[in-house]
Residue frames as a rotation matrix with the C-alpha (Angstrom) as fourth column:
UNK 1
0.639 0.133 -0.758 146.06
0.434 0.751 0.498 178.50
0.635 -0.647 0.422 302.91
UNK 2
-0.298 -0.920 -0.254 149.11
0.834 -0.121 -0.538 180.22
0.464 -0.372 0.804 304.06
UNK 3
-0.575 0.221 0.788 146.89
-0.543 -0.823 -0.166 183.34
0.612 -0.523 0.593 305.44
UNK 4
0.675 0.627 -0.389 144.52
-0.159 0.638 0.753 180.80
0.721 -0.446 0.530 306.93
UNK 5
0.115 -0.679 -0.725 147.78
0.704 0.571 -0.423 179.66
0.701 -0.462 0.543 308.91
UNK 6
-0.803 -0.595 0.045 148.55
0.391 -0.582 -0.713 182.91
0.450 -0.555 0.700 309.99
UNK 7
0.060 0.964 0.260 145.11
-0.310 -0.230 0.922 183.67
0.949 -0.136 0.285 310.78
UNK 8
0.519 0.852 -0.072 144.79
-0.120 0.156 0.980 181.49
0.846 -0.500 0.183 312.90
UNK 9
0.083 -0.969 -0.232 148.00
0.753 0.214 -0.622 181.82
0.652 -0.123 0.748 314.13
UNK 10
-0.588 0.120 0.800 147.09
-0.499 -0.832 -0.242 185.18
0.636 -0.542 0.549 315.51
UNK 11
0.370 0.575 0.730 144.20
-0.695 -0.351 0.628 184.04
0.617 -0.739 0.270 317.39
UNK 12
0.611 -0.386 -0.691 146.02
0.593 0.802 0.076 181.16
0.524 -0.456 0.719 318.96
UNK 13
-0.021 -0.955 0.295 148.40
0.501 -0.266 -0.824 183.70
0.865 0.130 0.484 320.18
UNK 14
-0.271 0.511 0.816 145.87
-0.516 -0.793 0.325 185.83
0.812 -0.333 0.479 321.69
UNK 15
0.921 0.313 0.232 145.08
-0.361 0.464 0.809 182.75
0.146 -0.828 0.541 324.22
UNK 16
0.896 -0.444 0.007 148.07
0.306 0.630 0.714 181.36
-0.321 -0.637 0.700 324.94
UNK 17
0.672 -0.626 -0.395 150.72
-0.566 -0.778 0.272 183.63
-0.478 0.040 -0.878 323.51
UNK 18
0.287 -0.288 -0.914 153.60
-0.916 0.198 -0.350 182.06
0.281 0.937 -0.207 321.63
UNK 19
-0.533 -0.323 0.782 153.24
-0.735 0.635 -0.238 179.00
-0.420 -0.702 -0.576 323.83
UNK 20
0.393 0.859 0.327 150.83
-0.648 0.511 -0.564 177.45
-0.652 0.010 0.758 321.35
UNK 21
-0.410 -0.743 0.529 151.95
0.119 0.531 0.839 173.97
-0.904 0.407 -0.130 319.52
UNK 22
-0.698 -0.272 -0.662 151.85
-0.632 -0.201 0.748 173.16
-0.337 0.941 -0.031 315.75
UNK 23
-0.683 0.634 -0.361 149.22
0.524 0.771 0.362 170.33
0.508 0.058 -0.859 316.35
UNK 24
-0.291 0.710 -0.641 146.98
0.383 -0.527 -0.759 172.62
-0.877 -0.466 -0.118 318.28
UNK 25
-0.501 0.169 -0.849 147.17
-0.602 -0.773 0.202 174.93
-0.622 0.612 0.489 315.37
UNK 26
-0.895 -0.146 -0.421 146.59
-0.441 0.414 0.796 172.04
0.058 0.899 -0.434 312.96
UNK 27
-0.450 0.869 -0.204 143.60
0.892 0.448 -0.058 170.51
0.041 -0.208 -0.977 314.78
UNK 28
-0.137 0.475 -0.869 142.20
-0.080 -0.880 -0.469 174.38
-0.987 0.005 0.159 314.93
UNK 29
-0.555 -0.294 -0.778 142.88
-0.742 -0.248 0.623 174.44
-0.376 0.923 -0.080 311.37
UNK 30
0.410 0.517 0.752 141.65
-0.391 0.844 -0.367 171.14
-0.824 -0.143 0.548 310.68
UNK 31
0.616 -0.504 -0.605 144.51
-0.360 0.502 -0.786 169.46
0.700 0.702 0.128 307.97
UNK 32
0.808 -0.482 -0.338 147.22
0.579 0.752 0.314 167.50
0.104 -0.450 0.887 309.58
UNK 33
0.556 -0.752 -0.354 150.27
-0.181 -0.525 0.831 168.50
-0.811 -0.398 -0.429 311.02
UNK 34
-0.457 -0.743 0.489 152.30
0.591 0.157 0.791 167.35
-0.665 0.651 0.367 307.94
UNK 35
0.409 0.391 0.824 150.14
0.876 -0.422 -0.235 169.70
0.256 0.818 -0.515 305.98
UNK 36
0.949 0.303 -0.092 151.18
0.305 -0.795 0.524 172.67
0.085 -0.525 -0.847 308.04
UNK 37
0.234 -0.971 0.043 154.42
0.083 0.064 0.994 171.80
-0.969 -0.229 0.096 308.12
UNK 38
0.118 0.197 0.973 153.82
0.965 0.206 -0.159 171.49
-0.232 0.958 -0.166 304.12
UNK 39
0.752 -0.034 0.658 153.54
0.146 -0.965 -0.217 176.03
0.643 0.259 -0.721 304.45
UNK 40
0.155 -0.822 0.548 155.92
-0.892 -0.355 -0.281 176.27
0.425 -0.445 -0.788 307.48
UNK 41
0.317 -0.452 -0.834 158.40
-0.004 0.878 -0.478 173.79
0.948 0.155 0.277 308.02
UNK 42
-0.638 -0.227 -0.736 158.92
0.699 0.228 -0.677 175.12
0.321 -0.947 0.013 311.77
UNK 43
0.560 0.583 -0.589 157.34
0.828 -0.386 0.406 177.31
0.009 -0.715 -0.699 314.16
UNK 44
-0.320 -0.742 -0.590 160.44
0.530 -0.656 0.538 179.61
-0.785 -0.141 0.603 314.10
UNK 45
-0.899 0.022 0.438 159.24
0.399 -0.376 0.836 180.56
0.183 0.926 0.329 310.32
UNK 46
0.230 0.930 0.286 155.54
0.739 -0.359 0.570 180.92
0.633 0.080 -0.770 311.22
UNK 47
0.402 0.327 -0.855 156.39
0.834 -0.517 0.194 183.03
-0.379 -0.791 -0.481 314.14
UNK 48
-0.527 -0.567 -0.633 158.32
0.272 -0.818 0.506 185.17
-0.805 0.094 0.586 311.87
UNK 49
-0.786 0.187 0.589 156.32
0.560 -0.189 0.807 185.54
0.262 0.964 0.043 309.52
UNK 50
0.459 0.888 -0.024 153.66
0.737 -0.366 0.569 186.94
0.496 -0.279 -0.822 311.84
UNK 51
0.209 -0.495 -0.843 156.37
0.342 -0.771 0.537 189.54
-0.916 -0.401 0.009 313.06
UNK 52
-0.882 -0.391 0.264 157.02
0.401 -0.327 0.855 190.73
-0.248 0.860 0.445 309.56
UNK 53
-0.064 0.746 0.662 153.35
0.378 -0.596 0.708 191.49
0.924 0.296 -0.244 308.70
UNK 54
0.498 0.757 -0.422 153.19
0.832 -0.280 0.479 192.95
0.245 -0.590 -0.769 312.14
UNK 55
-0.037 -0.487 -0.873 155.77
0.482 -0.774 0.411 195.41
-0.876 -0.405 0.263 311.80
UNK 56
-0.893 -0.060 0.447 154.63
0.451 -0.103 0.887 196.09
-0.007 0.993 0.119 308.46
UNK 57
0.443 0.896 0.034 151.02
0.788 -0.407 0.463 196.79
0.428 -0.178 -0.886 309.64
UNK 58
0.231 -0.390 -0.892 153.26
0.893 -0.278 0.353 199.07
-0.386 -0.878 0.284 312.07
UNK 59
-0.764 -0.574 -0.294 154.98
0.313 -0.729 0.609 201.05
-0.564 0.373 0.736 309.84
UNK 60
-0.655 0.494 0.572 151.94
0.448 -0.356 0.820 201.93
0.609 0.793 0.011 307.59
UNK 61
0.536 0.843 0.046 150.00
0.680 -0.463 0.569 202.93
0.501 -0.274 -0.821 310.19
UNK 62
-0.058 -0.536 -0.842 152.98
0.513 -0.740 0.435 205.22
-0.857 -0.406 0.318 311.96
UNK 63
-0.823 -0.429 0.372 152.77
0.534 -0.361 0.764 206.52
-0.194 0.828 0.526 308.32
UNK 64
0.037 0.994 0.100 148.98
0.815 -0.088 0.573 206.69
0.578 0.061 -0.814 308.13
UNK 65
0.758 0.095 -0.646 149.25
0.617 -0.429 0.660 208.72
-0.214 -0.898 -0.384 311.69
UNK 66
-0.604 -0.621 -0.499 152.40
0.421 -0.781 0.461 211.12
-0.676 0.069 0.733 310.36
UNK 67
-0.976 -0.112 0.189 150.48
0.214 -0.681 0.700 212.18
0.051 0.723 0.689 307.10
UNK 68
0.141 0.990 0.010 146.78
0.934 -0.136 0.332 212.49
0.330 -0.037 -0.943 308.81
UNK 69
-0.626 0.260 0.735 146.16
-0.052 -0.955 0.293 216.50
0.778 0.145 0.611 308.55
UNK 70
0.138 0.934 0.330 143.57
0.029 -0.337 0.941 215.98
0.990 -0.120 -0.074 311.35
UNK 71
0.702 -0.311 -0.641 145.76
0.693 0.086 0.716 215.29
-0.167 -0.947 0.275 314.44
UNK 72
0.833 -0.419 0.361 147.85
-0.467 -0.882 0.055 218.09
0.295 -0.215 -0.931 315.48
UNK 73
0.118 -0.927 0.355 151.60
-0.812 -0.296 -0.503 217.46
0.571 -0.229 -0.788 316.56
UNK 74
-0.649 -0.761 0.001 151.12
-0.661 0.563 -0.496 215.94
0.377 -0.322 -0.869 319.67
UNK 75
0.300 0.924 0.235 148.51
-0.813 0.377 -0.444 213.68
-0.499 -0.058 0.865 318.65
UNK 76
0.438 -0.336 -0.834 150.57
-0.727 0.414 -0.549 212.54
0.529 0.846 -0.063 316.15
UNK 77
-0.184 -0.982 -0.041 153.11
-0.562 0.140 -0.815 211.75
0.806 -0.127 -0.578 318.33
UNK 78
-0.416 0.498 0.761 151.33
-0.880 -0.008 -0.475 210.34
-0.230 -0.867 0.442 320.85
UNK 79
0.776 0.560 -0.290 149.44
-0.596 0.501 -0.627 207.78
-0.206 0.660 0.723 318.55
UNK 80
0.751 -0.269 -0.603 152.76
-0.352 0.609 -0.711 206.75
0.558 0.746 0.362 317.23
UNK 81
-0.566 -0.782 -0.261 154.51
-0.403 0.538 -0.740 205.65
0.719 -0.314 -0.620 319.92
UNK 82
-0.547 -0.006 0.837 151.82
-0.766 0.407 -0.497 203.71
-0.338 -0.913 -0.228 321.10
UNK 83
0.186 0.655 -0.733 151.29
-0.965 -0.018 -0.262 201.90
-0.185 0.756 0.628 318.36
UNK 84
-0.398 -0.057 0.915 150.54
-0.397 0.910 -0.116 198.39
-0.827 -0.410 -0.385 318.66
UNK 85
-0.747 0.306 -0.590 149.34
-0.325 0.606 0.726 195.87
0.580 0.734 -0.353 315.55
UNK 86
-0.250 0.711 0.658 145.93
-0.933 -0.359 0.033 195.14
0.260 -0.605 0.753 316.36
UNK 87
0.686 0.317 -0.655 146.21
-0.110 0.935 0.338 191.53
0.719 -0.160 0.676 316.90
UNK 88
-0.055 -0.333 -0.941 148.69
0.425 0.845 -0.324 192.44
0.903 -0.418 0.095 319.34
UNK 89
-0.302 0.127 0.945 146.86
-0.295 -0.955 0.034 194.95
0.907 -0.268 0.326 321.77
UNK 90
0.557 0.782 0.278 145.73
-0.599 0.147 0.787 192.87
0.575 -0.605 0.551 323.85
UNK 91
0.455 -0.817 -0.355 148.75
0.055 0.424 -0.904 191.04
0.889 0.392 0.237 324.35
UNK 92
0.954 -0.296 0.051 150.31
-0.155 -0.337 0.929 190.86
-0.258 -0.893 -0.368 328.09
UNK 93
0.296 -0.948 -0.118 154.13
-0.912 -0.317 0.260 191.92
-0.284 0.031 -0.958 328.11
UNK 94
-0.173 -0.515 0.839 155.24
-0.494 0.783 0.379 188.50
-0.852 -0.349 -0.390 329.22
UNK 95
0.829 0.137 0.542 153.97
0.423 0.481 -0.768 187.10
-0.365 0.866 0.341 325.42
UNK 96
0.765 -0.642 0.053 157.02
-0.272 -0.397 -0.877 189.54
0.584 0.656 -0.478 324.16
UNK 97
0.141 -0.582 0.801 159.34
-0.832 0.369 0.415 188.07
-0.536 -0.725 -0.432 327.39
UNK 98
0.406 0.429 0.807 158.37
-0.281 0.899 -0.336 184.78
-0.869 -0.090 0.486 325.66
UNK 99
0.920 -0.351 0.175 159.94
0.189 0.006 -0.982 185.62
0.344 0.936 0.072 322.10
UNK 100
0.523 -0.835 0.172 163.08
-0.834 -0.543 -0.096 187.06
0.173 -0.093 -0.980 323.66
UNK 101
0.154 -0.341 0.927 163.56
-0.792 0.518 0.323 183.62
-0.590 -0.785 -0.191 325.60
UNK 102
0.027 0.008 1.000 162.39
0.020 1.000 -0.008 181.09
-0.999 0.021 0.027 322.95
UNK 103
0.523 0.094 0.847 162.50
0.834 0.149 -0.531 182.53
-0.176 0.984 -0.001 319.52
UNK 104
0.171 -0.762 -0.625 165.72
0.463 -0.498 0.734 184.54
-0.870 -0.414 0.268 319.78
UNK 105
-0.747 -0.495 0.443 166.35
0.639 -0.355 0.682 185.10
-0.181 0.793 0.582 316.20
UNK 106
0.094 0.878 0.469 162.42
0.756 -0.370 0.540 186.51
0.648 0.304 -0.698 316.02
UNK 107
0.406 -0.093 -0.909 163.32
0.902 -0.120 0.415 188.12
-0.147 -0.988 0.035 318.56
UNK 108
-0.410 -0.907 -0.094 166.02
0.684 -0.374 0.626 190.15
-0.603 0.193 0.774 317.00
UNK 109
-0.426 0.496 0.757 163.86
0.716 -0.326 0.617 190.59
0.553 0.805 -0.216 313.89
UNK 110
0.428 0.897 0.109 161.72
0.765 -0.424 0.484 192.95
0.481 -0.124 -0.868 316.45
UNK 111
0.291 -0.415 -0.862 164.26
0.735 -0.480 0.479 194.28
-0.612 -0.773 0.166 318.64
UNK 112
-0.792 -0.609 -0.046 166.00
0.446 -0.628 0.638 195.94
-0.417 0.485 0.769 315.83
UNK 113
-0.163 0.749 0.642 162.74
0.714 -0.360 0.601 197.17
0.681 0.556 -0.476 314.71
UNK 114
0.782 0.309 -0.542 161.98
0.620 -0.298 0.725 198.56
0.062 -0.903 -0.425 318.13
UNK 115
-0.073 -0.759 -0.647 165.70
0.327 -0.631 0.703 200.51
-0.942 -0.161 0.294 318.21
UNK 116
-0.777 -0.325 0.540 165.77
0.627 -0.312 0.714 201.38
-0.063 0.893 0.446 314.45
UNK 117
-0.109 0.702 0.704 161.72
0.909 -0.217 0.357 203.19
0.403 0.678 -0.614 313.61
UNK 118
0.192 -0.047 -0.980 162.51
0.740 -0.650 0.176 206.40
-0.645 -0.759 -0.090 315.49
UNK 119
-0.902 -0.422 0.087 162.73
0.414 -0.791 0.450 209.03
-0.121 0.442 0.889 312.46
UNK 120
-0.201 0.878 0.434 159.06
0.553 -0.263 0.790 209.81
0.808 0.399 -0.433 312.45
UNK 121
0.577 0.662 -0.478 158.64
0.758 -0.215 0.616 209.79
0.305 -0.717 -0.626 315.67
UNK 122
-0.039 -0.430 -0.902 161.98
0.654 -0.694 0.302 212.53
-0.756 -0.577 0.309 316.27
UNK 123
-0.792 -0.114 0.600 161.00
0.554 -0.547 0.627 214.38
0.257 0.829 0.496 313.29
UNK 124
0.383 0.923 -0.035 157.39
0.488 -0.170 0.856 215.14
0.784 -0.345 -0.515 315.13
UNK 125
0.460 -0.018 -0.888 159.37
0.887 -0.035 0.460 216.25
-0.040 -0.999 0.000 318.23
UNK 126
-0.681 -0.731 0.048 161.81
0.687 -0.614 0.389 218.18
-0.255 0.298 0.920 316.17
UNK 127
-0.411 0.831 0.375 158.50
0.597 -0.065 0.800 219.80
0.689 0.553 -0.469 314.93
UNK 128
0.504 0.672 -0.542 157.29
0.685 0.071 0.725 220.33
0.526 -0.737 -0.425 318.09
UNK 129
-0.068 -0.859 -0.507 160.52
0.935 -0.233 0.269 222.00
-0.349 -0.455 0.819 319.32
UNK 130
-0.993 -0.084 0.083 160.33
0.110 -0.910 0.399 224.76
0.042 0.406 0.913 316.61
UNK 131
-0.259 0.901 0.348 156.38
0.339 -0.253 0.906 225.61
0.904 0.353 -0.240 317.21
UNK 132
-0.626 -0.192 0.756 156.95
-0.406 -0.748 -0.526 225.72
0.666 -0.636 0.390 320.58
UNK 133
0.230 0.877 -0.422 154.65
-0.595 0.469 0.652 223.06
0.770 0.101 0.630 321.78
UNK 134
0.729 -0.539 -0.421 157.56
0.662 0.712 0.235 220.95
0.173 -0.451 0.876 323.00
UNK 135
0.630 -0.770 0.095 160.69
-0.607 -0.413 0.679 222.42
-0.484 -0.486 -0.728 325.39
UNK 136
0.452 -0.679 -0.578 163.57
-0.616 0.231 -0.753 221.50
0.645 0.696 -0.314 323.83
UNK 137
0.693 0.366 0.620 164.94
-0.634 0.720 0.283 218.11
-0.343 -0.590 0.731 325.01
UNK 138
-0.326 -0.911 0.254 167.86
-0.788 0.410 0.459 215.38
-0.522 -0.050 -0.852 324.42
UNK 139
0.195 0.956 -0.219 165.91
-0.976 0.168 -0.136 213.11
-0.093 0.241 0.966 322.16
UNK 140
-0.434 -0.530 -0.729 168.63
-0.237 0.848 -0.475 210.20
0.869 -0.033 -0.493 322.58
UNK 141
-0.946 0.309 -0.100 167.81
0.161 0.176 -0.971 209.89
-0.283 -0.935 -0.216 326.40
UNK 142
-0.179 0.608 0.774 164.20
-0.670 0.500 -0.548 209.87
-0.720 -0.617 0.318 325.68
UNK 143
0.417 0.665 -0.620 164.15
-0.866 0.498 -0.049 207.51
0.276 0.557 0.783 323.28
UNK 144
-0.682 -0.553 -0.479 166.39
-0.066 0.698 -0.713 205.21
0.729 -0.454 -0.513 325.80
UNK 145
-0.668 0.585 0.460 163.92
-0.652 -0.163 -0.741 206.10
-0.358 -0.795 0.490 328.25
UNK 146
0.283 0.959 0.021 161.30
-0.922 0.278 -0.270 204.36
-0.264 0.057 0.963 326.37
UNK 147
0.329 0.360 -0.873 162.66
-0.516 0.843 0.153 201.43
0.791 0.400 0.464 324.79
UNK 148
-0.907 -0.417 0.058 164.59
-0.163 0.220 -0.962 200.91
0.388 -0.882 -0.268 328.45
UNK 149
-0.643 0.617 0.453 161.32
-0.685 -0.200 -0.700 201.48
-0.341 -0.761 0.552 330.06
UNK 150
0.123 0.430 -0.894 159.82
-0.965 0.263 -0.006 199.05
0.233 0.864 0.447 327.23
UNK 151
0.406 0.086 -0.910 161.96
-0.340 0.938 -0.063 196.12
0.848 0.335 0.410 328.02
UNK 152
-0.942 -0.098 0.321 162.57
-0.326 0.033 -0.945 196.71
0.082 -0.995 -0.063 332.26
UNK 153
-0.058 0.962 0.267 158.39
-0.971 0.008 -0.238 196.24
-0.231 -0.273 0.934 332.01
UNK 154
0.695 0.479 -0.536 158.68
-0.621 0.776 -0.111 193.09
0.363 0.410 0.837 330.10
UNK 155
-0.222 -0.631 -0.744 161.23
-0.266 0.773 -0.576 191.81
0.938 0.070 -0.339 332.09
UNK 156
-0.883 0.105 0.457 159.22
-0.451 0.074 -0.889 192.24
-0.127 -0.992 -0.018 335.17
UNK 157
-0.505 0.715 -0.483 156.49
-0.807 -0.193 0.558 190.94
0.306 0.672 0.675 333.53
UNK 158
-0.050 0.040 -0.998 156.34
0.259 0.965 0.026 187.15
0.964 -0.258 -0.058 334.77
UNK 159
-0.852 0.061 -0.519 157.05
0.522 0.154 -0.839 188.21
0.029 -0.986 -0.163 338.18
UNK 160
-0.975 0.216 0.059 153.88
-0.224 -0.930 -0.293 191.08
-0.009 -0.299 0.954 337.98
UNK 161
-0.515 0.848 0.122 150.30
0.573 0.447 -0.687 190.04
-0.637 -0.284 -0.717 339.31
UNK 162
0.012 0.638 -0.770 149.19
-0.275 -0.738 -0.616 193.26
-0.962 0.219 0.167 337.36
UNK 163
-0.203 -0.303 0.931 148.20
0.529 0.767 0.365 191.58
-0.824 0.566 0.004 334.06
UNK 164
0.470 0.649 -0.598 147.73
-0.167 -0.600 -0.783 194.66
-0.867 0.468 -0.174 331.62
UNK 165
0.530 -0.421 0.736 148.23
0.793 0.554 -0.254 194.30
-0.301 0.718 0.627 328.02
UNK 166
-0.063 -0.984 0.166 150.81
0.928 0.003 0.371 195.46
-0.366 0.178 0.913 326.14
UNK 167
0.095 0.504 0.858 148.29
0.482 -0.778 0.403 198.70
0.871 0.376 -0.317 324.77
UNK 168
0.939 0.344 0.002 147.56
0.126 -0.347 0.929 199.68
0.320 -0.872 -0.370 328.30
UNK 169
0.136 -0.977 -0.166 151.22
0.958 0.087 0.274 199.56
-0.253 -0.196 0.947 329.16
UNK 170
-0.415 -0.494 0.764 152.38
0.910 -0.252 0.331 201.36
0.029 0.832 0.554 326.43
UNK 171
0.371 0.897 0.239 149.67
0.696 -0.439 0.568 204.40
0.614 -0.044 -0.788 327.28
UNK 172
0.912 0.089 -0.401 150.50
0.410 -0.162 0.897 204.44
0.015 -0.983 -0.185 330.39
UNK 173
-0.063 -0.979 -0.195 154.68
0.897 -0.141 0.418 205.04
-0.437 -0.148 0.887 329.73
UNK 174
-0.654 -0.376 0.656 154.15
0.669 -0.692 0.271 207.48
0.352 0.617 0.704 327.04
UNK 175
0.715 0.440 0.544 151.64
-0.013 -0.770 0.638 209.61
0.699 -0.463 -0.544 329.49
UNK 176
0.948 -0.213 -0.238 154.30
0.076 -0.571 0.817 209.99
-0.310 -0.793 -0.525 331.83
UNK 177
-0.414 -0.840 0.350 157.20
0.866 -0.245 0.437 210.35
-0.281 0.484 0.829 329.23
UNK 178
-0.409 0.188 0.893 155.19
0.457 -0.805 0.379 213.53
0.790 0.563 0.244 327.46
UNK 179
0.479 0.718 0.506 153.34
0.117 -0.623 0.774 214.65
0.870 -0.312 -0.382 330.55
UNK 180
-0.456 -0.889 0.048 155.15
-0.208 0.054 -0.977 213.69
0.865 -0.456 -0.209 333.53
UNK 181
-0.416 0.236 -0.878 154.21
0.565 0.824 -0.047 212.97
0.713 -0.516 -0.476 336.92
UNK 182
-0.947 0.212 -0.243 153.15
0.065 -0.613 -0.787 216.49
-0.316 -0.761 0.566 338.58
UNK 183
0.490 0.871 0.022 149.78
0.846 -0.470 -0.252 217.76
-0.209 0.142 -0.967 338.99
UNK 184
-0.095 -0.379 0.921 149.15
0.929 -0.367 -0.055 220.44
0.359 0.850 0.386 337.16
UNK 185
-0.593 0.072 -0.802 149.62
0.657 -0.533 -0.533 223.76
-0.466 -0.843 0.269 339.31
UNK 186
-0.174 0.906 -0.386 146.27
0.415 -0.288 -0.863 226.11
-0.893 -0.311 -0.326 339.37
């Protein structure tokens, strides 16, 4: 029952981000709200619990993507820093604006994920550095660059008509963190 919860817990998200109620879920679900409450006694618990398996899906696939032999360097690298849990690709910034504001402690649980999973990804650069692939580079400043550039987007998020999700973002930053913004000259 308890994956059922989270099940549907995802797709409730997907429409209405983490704005959906515990009686919504339950009538989706179809058991009463005192059943639900019966696996998670709040919303704070379910919502962590769906941030735990999603940085768990995270990390295995950033693993999956470091030890795949078929992607060169900066495929790898690429891949893994735009790696999203697929229930939350679709996701529009403002759903992660929405955890910061109302589910502070979940909140945390991600932030510190978000500042802490950086040894793959500077071990791939460091990589890159000696092959010669990648110019050598300050890898503190860009990994401030991104998660700065990570959580300036989601704080403009609410105010931005442009509703792209949190994949499409994420694409976009890390093509002009690895590539930059010139055209490429003849």
């Amino acid at each position: 029952m308890k994956e059922r919860i989270l099940d549907a817990s995802r797709r409730a998200f997907e429409k209405k981000g983490f704005r959906f109620t515990m009686g919504e879920l339950a009538r989706h679900l179809r058991v009463s709200t005192k059943t639900l409450y019966g696996y998670y006694p709040s919303k704070d618990q379910l919502i962590g619990d769906i941030l735990t398996d999603a940085i768990d899906k995270l990390k295995l696939k950033e693993k999956e993507t470091l030890h795949n032999p078929s992607l060169d360097n900066i495929e790898k690298l690429r891949k893994c820093l735009i790696l999203v849990p697929a229930e939350f690709q679709f996701a529009q910034l403002s759903h992660l604006e929405e955890l910061q504001r109302y589910y502070p402690k979940q909140w945390e649980m991600l932030d510190q994920f978000i500042n802490e999973q950086w040894t793959g990804i500077v071990a791939l650069i460091n990589e890159g550095i000696l092959s010669g692939t990648i110019r050598p580079f300050n890898t503190e400043t860009f990994i401030d660059l991104y998660i700065g550039g990570l959580y300036r987007l989601m704080e403009n998020s609410s105010r931005n008509e442009n509703r792209s999700t949190l994949l499409e973002t994420l694409k976009e930053m890390v093509d002009i963190l690895l590539v930059g913004i010139l055209e490429k000259e003849g």
